[in-house]
N, C-alpha and C positions, 0 to 999 in steps of 0.2 A: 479489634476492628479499626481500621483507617479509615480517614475521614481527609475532604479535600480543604485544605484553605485557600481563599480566597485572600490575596493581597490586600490590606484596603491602608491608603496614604493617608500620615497623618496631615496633609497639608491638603488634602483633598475634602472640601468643606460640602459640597449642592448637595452629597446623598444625605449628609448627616442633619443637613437645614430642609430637606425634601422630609426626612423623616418627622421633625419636629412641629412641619406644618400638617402633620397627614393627622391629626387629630381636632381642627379646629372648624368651624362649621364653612370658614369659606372654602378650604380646601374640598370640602364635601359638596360643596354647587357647584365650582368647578369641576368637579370628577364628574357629576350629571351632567352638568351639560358639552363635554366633553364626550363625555358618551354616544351622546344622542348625534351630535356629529361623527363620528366613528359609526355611529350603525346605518346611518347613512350611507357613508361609503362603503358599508361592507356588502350594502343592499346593490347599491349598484353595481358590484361587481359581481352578487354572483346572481343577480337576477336580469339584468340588462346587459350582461359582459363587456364591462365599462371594463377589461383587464388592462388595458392598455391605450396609447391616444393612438389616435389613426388618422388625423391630420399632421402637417407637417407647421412647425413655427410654433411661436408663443400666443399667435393672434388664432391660427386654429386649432390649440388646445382651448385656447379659453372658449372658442365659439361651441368645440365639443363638449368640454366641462357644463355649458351656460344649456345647451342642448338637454344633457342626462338630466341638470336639475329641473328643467323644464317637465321633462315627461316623470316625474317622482313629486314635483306639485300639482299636477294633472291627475295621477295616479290618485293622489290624498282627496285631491278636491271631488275627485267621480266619486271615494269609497264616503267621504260624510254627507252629499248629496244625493245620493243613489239610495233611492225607498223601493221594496219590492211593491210590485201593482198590486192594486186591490183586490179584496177576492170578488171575483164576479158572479158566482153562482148565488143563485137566489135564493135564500132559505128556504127549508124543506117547511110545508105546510102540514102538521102530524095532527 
């Protein structure tokens, strides 16, 4: 069976110093919170269809960017403040 190789340089050092920090605890809170930004923008693209900008410049992406985050802090803030209403019905007298 053939198998492909992959070139790798020997003068080519980031993967081989990416590999050597990938087991130390920073690298591991880095990768979380790394995360958490990444699922953010995955949220907003495929639940607000933030696929693309739709202003035109640097000034109206950012105002569209500052836009998404607003409505995804708003989102957060309704879902930990939002209590369902209380039950109204009056106890049954048995």
């Amino acid at each position: 069976m053939t198998f492909r190789k992959i070139p790798h340089d020997v003068h080519e050092g980031a993967p081989d110093a990416a590999r050597t920090l990938m087991g130390t605890p920073e690298f591991a809170k880095s990768r979380d919170e790394r995360k958490k930004v990444e699922m953010r923008f995955a949220h907003l693209k495929t639940h607000h269809r933030f696929e693309r900008m739709r202003l035109r410049g640097l000034s109206g992406a950012r105002d569209e960017f500052h836009l998404a985050a607003v409505v995804q802090d708003l989102k957060s803030l309704a879902s930990c403040i939002w209590r369902p209403p209380p039950n109204t019905q009056a106890p049954s007298a048995a």
